[in-house]
C-alpha positions in Angstrom: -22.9 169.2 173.4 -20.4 166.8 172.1 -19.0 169.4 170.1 -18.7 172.0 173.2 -16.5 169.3 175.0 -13.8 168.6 172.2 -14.4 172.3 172.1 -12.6 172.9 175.4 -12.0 169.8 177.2 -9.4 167.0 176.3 -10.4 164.0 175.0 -9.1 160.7 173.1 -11.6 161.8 170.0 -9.7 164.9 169.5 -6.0 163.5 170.4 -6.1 164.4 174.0 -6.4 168.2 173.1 -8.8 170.2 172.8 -9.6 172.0 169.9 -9.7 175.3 171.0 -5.7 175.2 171.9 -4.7 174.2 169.0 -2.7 176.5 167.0 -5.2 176.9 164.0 -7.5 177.7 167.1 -5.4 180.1 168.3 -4.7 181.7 164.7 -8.4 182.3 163.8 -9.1 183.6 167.5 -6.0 186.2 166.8 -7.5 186.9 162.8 -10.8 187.7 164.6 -9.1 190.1 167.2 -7.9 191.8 164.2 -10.8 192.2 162.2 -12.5 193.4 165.5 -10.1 196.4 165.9 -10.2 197.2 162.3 -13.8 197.2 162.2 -13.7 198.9 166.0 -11.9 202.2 164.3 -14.1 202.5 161.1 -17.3 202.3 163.5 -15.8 204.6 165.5 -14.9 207.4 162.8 -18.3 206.4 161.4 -20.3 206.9 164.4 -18.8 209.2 167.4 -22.3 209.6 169.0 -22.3 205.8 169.7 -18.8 204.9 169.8 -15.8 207.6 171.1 -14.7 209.2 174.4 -17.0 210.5 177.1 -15.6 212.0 180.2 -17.3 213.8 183.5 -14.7 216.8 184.3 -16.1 220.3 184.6 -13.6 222.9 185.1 -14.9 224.1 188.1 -14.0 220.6 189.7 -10.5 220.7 188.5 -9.9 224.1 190.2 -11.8 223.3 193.5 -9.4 219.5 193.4 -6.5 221.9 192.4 -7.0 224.4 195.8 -7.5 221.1 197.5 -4.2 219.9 196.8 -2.6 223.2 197.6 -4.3 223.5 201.3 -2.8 220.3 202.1 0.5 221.6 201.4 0.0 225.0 202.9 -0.4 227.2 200.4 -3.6 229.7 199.5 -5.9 229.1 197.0 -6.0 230.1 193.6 -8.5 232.5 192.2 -10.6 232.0 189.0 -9.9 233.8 186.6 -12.2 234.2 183.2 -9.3 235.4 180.9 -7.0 232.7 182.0 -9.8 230.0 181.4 -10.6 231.7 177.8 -6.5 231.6 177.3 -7.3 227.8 178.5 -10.3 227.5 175.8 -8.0 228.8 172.6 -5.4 226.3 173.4 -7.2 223.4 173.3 -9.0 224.7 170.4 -5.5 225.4 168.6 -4.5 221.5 169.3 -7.5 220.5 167.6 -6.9 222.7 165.1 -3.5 221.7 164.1 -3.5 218.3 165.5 -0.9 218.6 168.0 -0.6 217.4 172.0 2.5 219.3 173.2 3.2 222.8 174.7 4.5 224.3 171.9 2.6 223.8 168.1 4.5 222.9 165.2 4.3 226.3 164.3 6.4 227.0 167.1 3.4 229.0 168.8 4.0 228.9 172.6 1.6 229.1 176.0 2.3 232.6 176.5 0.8 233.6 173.0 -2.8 232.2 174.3 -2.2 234.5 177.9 -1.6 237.6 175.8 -4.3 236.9 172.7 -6.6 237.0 175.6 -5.6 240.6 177.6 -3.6 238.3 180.8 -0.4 240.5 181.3 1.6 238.3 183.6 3.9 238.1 185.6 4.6 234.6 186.2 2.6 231.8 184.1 2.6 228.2 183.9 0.8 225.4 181.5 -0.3 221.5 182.5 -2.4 219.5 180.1 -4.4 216.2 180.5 -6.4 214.1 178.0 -8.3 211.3 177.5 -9.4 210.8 181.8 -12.8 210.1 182.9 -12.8 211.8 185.8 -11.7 215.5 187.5 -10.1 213.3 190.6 -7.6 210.9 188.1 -6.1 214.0 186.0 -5.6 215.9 189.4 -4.3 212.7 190.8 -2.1 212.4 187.5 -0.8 215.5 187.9 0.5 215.2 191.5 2.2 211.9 190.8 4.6 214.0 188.6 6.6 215.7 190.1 7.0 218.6 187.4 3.7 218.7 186.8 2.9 218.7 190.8 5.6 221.6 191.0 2.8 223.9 188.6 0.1 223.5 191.4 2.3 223.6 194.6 4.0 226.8 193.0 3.6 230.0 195.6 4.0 232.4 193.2 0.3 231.9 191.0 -2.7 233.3 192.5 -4.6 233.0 190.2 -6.1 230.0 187.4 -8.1 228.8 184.8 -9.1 226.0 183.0 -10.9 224.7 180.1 -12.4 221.2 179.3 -13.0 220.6 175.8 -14.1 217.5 173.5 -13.1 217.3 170.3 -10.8 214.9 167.9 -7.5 215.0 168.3 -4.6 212.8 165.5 -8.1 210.6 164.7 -9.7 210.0 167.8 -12.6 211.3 169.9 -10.9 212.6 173.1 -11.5 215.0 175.7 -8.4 217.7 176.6 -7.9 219.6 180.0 -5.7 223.1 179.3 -4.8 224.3 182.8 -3.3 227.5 183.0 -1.7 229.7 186.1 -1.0 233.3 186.0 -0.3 236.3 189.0 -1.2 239.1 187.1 1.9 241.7 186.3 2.4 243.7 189.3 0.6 241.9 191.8 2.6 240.3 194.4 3.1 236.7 194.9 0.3 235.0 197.7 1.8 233.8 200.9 1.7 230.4 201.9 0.1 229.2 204.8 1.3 228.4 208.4 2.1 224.9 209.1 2.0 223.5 205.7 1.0 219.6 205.8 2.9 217.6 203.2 1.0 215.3 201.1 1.2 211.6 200.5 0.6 210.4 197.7 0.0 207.0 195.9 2.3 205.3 193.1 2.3 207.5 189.6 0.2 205.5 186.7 1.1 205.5 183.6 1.5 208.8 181.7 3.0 210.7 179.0 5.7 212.7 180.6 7.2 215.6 179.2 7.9 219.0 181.7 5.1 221.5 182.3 6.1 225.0 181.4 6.7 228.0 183.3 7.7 231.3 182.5 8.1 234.9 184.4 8.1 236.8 181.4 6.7 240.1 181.5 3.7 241.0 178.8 2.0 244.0 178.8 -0.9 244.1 176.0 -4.4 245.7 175.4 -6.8 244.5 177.1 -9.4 242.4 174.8 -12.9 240.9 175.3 -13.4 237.6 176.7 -16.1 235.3 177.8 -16.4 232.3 180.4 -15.4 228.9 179.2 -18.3 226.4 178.5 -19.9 224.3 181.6 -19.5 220.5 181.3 -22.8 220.4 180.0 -22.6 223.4 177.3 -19.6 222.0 176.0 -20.6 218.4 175.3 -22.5 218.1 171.9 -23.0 213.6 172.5 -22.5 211.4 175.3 -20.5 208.2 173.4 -22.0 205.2 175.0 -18.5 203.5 176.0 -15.3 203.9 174.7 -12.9 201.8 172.3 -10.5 201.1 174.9 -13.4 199.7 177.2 -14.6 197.4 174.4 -10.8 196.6 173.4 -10.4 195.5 177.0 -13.6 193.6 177.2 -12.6 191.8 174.5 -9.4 190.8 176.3 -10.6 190.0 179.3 -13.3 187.6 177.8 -10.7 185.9 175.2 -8.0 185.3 177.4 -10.6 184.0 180.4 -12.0 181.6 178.0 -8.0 180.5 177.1 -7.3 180.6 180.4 -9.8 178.5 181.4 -8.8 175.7 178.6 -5.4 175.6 179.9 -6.9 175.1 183.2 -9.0 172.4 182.4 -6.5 170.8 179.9 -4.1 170.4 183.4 -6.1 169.6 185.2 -8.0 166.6 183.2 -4.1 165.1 181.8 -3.1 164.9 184.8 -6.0 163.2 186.5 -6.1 160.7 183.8 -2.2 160.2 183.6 -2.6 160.8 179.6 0.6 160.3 178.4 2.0 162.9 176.4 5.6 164.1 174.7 5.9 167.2 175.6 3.0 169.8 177.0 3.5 173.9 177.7 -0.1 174.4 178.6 1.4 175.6 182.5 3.5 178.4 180.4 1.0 179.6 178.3 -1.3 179.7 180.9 1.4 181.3 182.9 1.6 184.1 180.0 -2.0 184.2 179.4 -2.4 185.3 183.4 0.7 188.1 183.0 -1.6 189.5 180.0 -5.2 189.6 181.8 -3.3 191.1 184.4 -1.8 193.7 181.9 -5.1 194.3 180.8 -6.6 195.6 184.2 -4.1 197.7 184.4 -4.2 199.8 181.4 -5.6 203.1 182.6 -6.7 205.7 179.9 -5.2 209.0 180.8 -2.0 211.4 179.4 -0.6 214.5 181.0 2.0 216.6 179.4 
């Protein structure tokens, strides 16, 4: 019990200090955040089952979200449509593939390829891309808090859409990638928006990856190939990782930093009660900069878009 105290509290058997703020303190706690991150990413590669990236986003939910967002700005729905979600399906496959996350692979292999390897002649096409959310409602969200990304969904002249969901590793880590591709067919005319359209508010944009969507209103005229429906949320998932290493990166945070926190507090708190004299004492600023990280820490949201 003795030990606990000098542990955390001040006191004139450990020179007014205690132990745990002490800088060799605060090295080995900082060597042993290390060593927990190293060891975090071996497990990880080691064991995906257990430890990776586990999300609940079905494509059907991102296209109903999608139609959702377009009603409230007055404009008609968007139709499935199985050869744009298979178009949807080879692109994210491609990025695993080749280990890339942009629109256009270092091969220089663009969107439009995937619309005509699948039969789509268009004649107006677009491309947005999320990865690594938990959730249909935060890469919708995402999307409409950019502006060129929100410009892809609010876009009158698609009728029609697909999308595919697909886990997989991506540059080393176990991620999850939403492909979600908009097509009017080649010949078909543009859909009419609806009367009245109701602008949309929207809250402040998180954190993402920004690069523009793409669009295009080339014309492609191709054979006609074979294609089948992209994989339900529950064919497509082979394991269900029990957390991810953000979550445990963050726990980690959160428990270190409270416990520092709560040292500084103490250590404050008991100096000045008992007037201990003292040449100089930062504990208020590191506190101070311990807070501004914990608060840092609840804010990191996983989630890119491109």
């Amino acid at each position: 019990m003795s030990s606990l105290r000098h542990l955390f509290l001040p006191h004139y058997k450990n020179n007014n200090k205690a132990n745990l703020l002490k800088s060799y303190s605060i090295l080995l706690v900082s060597l042993c955040f290390v060593f927990f991150q190293i060891f975090l990413s071996f497990f990880m590669m080691a064991n995906p089952s257990v430890l990776g990236y586990s999300s609940n986003i079905s494509p059907e939910k991102i296209i109903e979200l999608t139609n959702l967002e377009r009603a409230g700005l007055g404009f008609s729905s968007l139709k499935h449509n199985s050869l744009l979600s298979e178009a949807a399906r080879q692109k994210a496959a491609d990025m695993f593939a080749f280990n890339y996350w942009a629109h256009v692979s270092p091969s220089g292999r663009t969107p439009w390829s995937f619309f005509t390897d699948v039969g789509y002649k268009y004649q107006y096409a677009g491309e947005n891309l999320a990865r690594d959310f938990r959730d249909p409602d935060s890469v919708v969200r995402a999307w409409m808090n950019s502006p060129s990304h929100r410009e892809n969904i609010a876009n009158a002249k698609y009728n029609e859409i697909g999308v595919a969901v697909v886990d997989g590793t991506l540059q080393g880590m176990e991620t999850t990638l939403v492909v979600q591709l908009f097509g009017t067919p080649y010949g078909a005319s543009a859909p009419k928006t609806a009367s009245q359209p109701k602008p949309a508010e929207k809250p402040a944009q998180q954190p993402v990856v920004a690069q523009e969507p793409v669009e295009t209103n080339e014309v492609q005229e191709v054979p006609a190939q074979a294609t089948k429906e992209v994989l339900s949320e529950d064919e497509r998932s082979g394991f269900s990782p029990v957390t991810s290493p953000l979550d445990l990166t963050k726990a980690a945070v959160i428990f270190i930093v409270g416990i520092l926190i709560g040292a500084f507090m103490a250590d404050l708190i008991l100096v000045s009660h008992h007037q201990t004299p003292r040449l100089s004492s930062r504990s208020f600023a590191q506190m101070l900069f311990l807070i501004f990280v914990l608060a840092a820490t609840f804010l990191i949201r996983q989630g890119a878009i491109l």
